[in-house]
C-alpha positions in Angstrom: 23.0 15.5 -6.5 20.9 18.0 -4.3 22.8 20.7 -2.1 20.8 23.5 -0.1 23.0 26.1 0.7 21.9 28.2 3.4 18.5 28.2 2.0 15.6 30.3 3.7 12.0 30.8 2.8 9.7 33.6 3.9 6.5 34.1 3.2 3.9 37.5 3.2 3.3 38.6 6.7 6.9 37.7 7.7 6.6 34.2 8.4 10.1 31.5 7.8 8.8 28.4 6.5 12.5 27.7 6.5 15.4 29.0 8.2 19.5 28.9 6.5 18.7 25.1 5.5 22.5 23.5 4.4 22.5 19.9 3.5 23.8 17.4 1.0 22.4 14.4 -0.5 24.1 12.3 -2.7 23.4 9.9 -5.4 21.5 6.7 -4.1 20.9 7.6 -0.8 17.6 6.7 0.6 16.7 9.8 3.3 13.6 10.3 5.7 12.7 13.6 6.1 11.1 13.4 8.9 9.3 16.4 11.4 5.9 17.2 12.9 3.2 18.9 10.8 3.9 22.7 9.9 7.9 21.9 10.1 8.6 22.4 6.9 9.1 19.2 5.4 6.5 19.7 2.2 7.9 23.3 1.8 11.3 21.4 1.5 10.4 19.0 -1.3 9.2 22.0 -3.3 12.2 23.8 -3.3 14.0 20.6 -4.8 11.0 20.3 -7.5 11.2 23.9 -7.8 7.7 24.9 -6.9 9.2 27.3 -4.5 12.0 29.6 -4.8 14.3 30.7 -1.8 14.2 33.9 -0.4 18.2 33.4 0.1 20.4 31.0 0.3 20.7 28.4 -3.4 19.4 24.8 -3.9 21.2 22.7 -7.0 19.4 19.8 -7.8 20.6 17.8 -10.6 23.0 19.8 -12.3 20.0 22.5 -11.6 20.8 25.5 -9.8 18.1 28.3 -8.8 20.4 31.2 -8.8 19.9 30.9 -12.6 17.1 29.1 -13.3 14.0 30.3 -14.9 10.6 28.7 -15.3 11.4 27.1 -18.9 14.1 25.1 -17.2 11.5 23.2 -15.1 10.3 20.6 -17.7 14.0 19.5 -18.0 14.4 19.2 -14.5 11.1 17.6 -13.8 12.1 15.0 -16.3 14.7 13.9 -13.5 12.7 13.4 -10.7 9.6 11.7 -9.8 7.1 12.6 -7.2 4.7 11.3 -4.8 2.1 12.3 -3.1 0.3 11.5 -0.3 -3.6 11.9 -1.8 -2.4 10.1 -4.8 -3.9 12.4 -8.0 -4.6 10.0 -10.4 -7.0 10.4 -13.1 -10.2 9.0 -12.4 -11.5 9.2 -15.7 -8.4 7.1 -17.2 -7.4 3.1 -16.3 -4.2 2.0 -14.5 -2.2 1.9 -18.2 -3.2 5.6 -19.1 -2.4 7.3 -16.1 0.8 5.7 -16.3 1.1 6.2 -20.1 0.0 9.9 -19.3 3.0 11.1 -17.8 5.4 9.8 -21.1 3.4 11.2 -23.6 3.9 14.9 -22.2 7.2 14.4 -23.3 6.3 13.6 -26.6 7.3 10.3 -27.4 6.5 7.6 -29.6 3.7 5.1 -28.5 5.9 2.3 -29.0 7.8 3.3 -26.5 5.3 4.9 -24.3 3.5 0.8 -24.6 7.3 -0.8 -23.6 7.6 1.6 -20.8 4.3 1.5 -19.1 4.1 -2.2 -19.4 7.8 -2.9 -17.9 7.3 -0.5 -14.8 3.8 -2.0 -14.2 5.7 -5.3 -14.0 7.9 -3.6 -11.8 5.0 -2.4 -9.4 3.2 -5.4 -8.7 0.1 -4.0 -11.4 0.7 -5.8 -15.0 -3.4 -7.6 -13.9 -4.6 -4.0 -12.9 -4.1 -2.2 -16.5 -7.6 -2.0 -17.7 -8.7 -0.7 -14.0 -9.7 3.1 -12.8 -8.7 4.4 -9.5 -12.0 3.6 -7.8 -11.7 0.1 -8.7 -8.3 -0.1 -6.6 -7.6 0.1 -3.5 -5.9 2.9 -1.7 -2.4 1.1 -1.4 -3.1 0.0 -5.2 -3.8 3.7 -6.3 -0.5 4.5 -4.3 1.5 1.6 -6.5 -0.3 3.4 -9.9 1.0 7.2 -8.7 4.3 5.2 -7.9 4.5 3.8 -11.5 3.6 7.0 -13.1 6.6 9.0 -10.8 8.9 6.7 -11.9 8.1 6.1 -15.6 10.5 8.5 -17.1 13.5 6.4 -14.8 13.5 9.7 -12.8 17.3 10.4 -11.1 15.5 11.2 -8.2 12.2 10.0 -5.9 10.3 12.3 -4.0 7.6 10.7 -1.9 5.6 13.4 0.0 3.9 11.2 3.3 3.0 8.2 0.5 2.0 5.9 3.6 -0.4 8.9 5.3 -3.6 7.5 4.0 -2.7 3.5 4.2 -2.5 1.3 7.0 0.5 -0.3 8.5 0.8 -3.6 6.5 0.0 -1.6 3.0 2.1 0.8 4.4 5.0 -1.3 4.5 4.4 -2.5 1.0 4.7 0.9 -0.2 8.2 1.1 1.7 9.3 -2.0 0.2 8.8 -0.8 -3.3 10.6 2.3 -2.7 13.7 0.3 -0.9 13.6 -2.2 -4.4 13.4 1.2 -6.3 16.3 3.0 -4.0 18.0 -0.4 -4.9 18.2 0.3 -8.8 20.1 3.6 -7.9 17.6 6.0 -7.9 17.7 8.7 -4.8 15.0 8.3 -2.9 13.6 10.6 -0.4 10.6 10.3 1.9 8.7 12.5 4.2 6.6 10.7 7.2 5.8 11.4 10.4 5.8 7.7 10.9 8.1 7.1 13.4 7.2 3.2 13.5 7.8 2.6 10.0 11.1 4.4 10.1 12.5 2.8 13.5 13.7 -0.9 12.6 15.7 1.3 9.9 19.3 2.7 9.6 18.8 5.3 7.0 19.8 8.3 7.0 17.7 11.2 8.4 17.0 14.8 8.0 14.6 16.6 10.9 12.9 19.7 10.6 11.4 21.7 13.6 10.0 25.2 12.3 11.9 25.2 9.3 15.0 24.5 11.2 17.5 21.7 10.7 17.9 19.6 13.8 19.4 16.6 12.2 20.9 15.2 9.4 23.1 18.0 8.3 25.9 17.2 5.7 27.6 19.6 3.3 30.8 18.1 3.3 30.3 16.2 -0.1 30.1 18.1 -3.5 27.3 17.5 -6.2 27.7 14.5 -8.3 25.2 14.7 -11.4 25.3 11.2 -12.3 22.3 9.2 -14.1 21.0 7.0 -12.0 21.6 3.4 -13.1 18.4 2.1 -14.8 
């Protein structure tokens, strides 16, 4: 589902942000991607969204390859994955339902369906009594359940959670990483970056370590790409 295939990125001024990156991640998985600030693990999750392009080296990302792609293929891929982040971006000036709704009508669908969506995956998040709310009526684990809703809305193939548990504490914080376990459970491929070691130690997932943009752990190319809707 995502391969990086000796991938580097270098910036102006000469510096790697990442250095012949080769791993695969297969349908389902839940990953950490774990390293200390500056290692490379936002850079990372960029290159899978597409924000970022490697200097050398090819990412594929649901069926998605950026040899070839070009900038109008990014809506279509985008549609595949949700993402998290760790500051939230909500819209303050819209309730719970709209910033949810927000991220569906971009796509252009009817409002029936935008209304059956929203309201099902704010059943799913714990927030069917917070529709009418704005952000500064939540609180910050609430906000993080609202920008969880609105990544995975469109039944994304893919998760990407970018330090979602940075500004909570550790009980909220565990919340958050029970809803994306119950959303990893669904089939979706989740993948996580924390610095959290505590969170991630009574765990067995799998993970993948950065140090300067190098790959320390969790290397595996032995697999190949298997674009396969996640099961919804």
């Amino acid at each position: 589902m995502i391969q990086f295939l000796h991938v580097s990125k270098e910036y102006e001024g000469g510096f790697r942000a990442l250095d012949a990156l080769s791993f695969f991640i297969d349908k389902g998985e839940f990953v950490f991607l774990i390293g200390a600030s500056g290692a490379g693990k936002t850079t990372l999750l960029k290159h899978i969204y597409m924000e970022e392009w490697p200097t050398t080296g090819q990412v594929q990302v649901c069926g998605f390859d950026s040899r070839v792609a070009v900038r109008g293929d990014l809506p279509k891929l985008r549609r595949k994955l949700g993402i998290v982040f760790q500051d939230f971006r909500l819209l303050h000036d819209r309730n719970v339902f709209e910033n949810v709704a927000f991220a569906l009508r971009v796509t252009g669908i009817r409002e029936r369906e935008v209304k059956r969506k929203v309201f099902k995956v704010l059943a799913q998040t714990g927030l069917s009594h917070k529709c009418s709310n704005y952000p500064n009526q939540l609180s910050g684990g609430e906000q993080q359940r609202v920008s969880i809703a609105r990544a995975i809305v469109n039944e994304p193939w893919v998760l990407l959670a970018d330090e979602p548990t940075g500004n909570l504490d550790q009980a909220v914080s565990q919340e958050i990483f029970g809803l994306l376990q119950t959303i990893n459970s669904w089939g979706t491929t989740v993948i996580m970056a924390t610095h959290d070691m505590n969170l991630i130690a009574p765990y067995h997932y799998r993970v993948i370590e950065l140090s300067r943009g190098t790959l320390i752990r969790g290397a595996d190319t032995t697999q190949k790409p298997k674009f396969v809707r996640a099961n919804w």
